[in-house]
C-alpha positions, 0 to 999 in steps of 0.5 A: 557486703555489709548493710545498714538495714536489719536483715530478718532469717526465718527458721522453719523446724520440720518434725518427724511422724510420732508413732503415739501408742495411746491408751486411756489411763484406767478410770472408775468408768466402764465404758469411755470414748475421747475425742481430741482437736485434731480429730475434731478438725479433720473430721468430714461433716462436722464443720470442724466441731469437736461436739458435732463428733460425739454423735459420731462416737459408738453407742449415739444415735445416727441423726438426721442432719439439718431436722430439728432433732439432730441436736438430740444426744440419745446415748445407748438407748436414753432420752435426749434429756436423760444425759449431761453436758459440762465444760470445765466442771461447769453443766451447760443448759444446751448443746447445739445452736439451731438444728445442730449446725455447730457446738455453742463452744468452739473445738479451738477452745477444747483440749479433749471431749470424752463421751460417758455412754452408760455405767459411769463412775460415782463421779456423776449423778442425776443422769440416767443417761450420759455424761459428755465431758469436755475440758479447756486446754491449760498449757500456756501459750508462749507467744501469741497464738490465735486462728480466723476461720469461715465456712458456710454457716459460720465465720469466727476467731480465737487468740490466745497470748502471755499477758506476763510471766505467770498470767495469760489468756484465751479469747474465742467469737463466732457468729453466723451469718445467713441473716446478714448474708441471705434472703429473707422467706416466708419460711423464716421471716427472720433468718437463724442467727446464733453466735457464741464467745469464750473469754478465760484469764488463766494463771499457771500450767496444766499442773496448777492453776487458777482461771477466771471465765466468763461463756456464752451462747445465742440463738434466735430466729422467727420461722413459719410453725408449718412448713409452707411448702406443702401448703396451698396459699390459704393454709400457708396464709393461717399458718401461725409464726414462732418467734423464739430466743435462747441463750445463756451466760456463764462466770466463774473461777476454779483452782486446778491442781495435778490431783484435782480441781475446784469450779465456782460459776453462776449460770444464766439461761433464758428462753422466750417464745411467741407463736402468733394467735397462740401462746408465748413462753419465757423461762429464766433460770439462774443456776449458782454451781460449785464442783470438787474433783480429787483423788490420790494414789497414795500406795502402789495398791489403792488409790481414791477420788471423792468430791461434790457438786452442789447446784442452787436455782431459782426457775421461774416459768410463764406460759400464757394463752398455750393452746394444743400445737404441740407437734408444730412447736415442740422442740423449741417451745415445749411450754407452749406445746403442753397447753398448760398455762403457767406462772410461777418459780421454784428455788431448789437445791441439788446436792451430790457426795462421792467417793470411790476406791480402787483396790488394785492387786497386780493385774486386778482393779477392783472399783466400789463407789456411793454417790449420795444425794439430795434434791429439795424439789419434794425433799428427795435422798438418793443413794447410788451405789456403783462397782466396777472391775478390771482385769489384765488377762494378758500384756494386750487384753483387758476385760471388764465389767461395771454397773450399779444404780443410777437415778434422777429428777426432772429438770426444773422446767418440767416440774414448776408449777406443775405436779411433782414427778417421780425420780426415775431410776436405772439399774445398769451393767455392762461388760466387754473386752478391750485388745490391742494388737502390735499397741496400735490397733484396738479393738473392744467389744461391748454390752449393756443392759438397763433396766428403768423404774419411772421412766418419763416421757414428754409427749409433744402436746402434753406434760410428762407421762410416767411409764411403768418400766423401762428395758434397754440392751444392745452390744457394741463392737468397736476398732480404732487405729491411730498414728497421731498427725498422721493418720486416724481411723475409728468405726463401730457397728452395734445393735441394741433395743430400748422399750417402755411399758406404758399402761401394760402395752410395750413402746418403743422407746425415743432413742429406740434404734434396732441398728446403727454404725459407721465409719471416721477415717482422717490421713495426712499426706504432705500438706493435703488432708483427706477424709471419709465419714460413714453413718447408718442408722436405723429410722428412730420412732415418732408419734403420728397423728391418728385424727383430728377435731374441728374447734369452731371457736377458733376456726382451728383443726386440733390434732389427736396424737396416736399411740406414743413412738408407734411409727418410724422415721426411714432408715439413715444413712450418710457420707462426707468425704473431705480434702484439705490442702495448707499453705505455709508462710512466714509466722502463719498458714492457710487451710483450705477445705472442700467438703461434699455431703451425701445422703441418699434419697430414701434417707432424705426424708427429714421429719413429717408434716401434715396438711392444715386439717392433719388428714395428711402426712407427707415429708420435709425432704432435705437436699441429697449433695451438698458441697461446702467450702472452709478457710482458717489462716493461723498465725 
């Protein structure tokens, strides 16, 4: 019969599987790995992280979960400082929150993240290294769109809404909550607490546009320099406390179009460290940025791209009372740790022109590129010529090859105050094979060389030493197979060795791994999500402690160092395994997730310690099983 009252139909859309042949549209960079928000969302281990995944990808080092450096990118063979990080155009100062527990941006806010290990276009200059990319997605919402989300470290949110016709925004926040929800311990008098946020005011689509942004990241923490729990109750009680910040903000605007984009921002970073008795630190940087990206393909057989980046800083470094407890505090306080009191600033200009053709003559694609270059931190020019070739030899198989010259500076904290040091410089090439089968599966094989002139290490109780040389190789082999929202699989298995040579004698190298690979595999069945991920690696190279002196004045043990990156961590090695199950309900779901984590015990050991007067060593021991539990509802 009839009624009065509104009567409210809900309409549910059920969609068919997509088979999605995906290729990566031909670039002027030799070797390229992408990563996307569903990849990031169902991968075991990562809490959901699209950056935690790019050390999943080939050609990263295996890294030991919960150690100190498992934020460290070392991308075929380089340094963690040899590589950089941008979102949106825009370079970040730092990854990863304490010891790599998630990204200082949320996978919500990502549309892809590709991974440059080596031999990349002109596009990109000072960096020897890598290059990780990561871009926002630019689509705008319809109606409004957002998430809340919780796991064991972390609980946050995002939105997304049309705010009219033309205008919209996105809007994400997460915080960790151990400070709040956990105990405080002699360890950490002050739990680890970091927190990060994504405000972006968009006009257009993905096709054209203007944005405004404004990011930032936190962290901040108080820990024990030792690990007491191989100490006595006197060490323990002499055991000096770290108190240490890091953060940074980030404004600004940029104008895309579907042939490029124009980036303005302004970048604040700023860390202070206090160790008890023994030092404290504070370094303040702002950095103005502006970037251009364009490119044409003007006829069927040639096509461009050429643009800037241009980078002006004003660095200012105070080191006060630093004494030599450089392996206790290095990794995040690396003032303190060289023992060198410093105070002062450096303004600096950094400049970069590029330009790059593609020659194309049917299945051929011949790629020259420059990148020119200057740096007003000892009036440097850099001139980086770079060459790449693609060839179709059959309707499935494309073979390539890539190099040239790749050069760069120390980043500016390195450098106040302190004697200038060398640009270092690589010459690189690499070349493979890329073959899909039915347009499904893909497989590619890959090799690399570099060869470093100036390499410069950063011991942990001392400024930075420059090596005569440098020597990286390693070979790759790469599948992938992929049905979008349904099922995805990737795995790799590569060998490669990176040495130095340091004062006539051959070192290892610190991304030195002989050894590594694994496995990412993602399916869908209904409305479960069931995952795997795999890892091995080799043991990556440290530098011991060969003795130490007595320092009456102090009533303190000085450490003596022993030869650079002569020992090794043990081997690696990792399994996450992860079902999902989601609930759907009128205009929202619910995802729930249960992960268990599993590393062997030989693989456990996470990073040396020794006792307070250095004449033994033993091992921080991580856990070997732990589950973890995830929710997200999305409306």
């Amino acid at each position: 019969s009839p009624s009065d009252k509104p009567i409210r139909i809900w309409l549910v859309e059920v969609e068919g599987y997509e088979i999605i042949v995906e290729g990566l549209r031909p670039t002027s960079h030799a070797a390229r790995h992408q990563v996307d928000a569903e990849q990031a969302l169902e991968t075991p281990g990562n809490h959901e992280d699209a950056v935690r995944l790019v050390q999943s990808l080939p050609g990263a080092a295996v890294q030991r979960e919960y150690s100190p450096g498992a934020g460290d990118l070392m991308i075929r063979g380089s340094s963690p400082g040899d590589s950089r990080y941008y979102l949106d155009g825009v370079e970040i100062p730092y990854l990863y929150h304490f010891n790599q527990y998630a990204s200082v941006f949320p996978a919500s806010q990502l549309d892809t993240l590709e991974l440059y290990p080596s031999t990349f276009g002109a596009k990109y200059g000072d960096s020897v290294g890598a290059i990780v990319e990561a871009e926002s997605p630019l689509d705008p919402p319809e109606s409004v769109h957002g998430s809340v989300s919780a796991s064991f470290v972390m609980a946050g949110g995002d939105l997304r809404a049309p705010v009219n016709d033309d205008w919209w925004f996105s809007v994400a926040s997460r915080r960790s909550y151990f400070d709040i929800a956990g105990e405080r311990s002699e360890q950490y008098p002050r739990w680890p607490r970091f927190n990060d946020f994504v405000l972006r005011v968009e006009r257009g689509d993905a096709d054209h546009g203007i944005g405004f942004f404004a990011w930032g990241a936190g962290d901040q923490y108080d820990r024990a320099a030792g690990e007491l729990d191989v100490l006595d109750a006197w060490e323990t009680s002499t055991t000096p406390t770290l108190a240490y910040q890091n953060n940074f903000k980030i404004f600004g605007g940029r104008h895309h179009w579907n042939r490029g984009r124009l980036v303005v921002a302004a970048v604040q970073h700023q860390r202070t460290n206090a160790l008890t008795g023994s030092g404290t630190e504070a370094l303040h940087d702002w950095t103005l940025t502006s970037r251009l990206d364009a490119e044409d393909h003007p006829v069927e057989t040639f096509a461009w791209e050429a643009g800037y980046e241009a980078r002006l800083s004003d660095t200012h470094l105070v080191v006060q009372d630093a004494e030599n407890v450089g392996i206790l505090v290095a990794e995040e306080a690396p003032g303190i740790a060289r023992g060198l009191a410093v105070d002062d600033s450096l303004k600096r200009a950094r400049i970069g022109v590029y330009g790059t053709g593609h020659l194309i003559a049917g299945d051929f694609r011949l790629i020259p590129g420059i990148r020119l270059g200057y740096d007003s931190a000892g009036n440097h020019l850099l001139t980086e010529p770079r060459a790449g070739i693609r060839y179709r030899a059959a309707d499935q198989t494309v073979v390539k090859v890539g190099g040239g010259l790749y050069q760069q500076r120390p980043e500016s904290e390195q450098i106040v105050g302190l004697e200038d040091l060398p640009t270092t410089s690589s010459w690189q090439m690499t070349g493979g094979v890329e073959q899909s089968i039915a347009n499904r599966w893909e497989l590619g094989l890959d090799g690399y060389r570099k060869w470093l002139l100036n390499p410069i290490l950063f011991p942990v109780d001392g400024p930075g030493i420059v090596a005569d040389s440098g020597d990286t190789y390693g070979v790759e082999l790469v599948t992938r197979y992929r049905l979008r929202e349904l099922f995805f699989l990737w795995g790799w298995i590569a060998h490669s060795r990176s040495t130095l040579m340091l004062d006539g004698e051959r070192i290892s190298a610190d991304g030195d791994q002989p050894f590594n690979g694994g496995v990412v595999m993602s399916w869908d069945v209904g409305r479960w999500n069931l995952g795997i991920r795999y890892r091995y690696g080799s043991g990556l190279p440290f530098t011991p402690v060969s003795g130490s002196l007595y320092d009456g004045a102090r009533d303190a043990w000085i450490p003596i160092t022993g030869i650079e990156n002569s020992d090794r961590l043990p081997a690696y090695q990792k399994l996450d395994l992860r079902v999902a199950h989601t609930w759907t309900f009128r205009g929202w779901s619910l995802s729930t997730s249960l992960e268990v984590w599993y590393v062997p015990k030989p693989s456990a050991q996470l990073f040396p310690v020794w006792s307070y007067d250095w004449s033994e060593q033993g091992w921080v021991v991580g856990p070997t099983i732990l589950p973890l539990m995830g929710a997200r509802a999305k409306f």
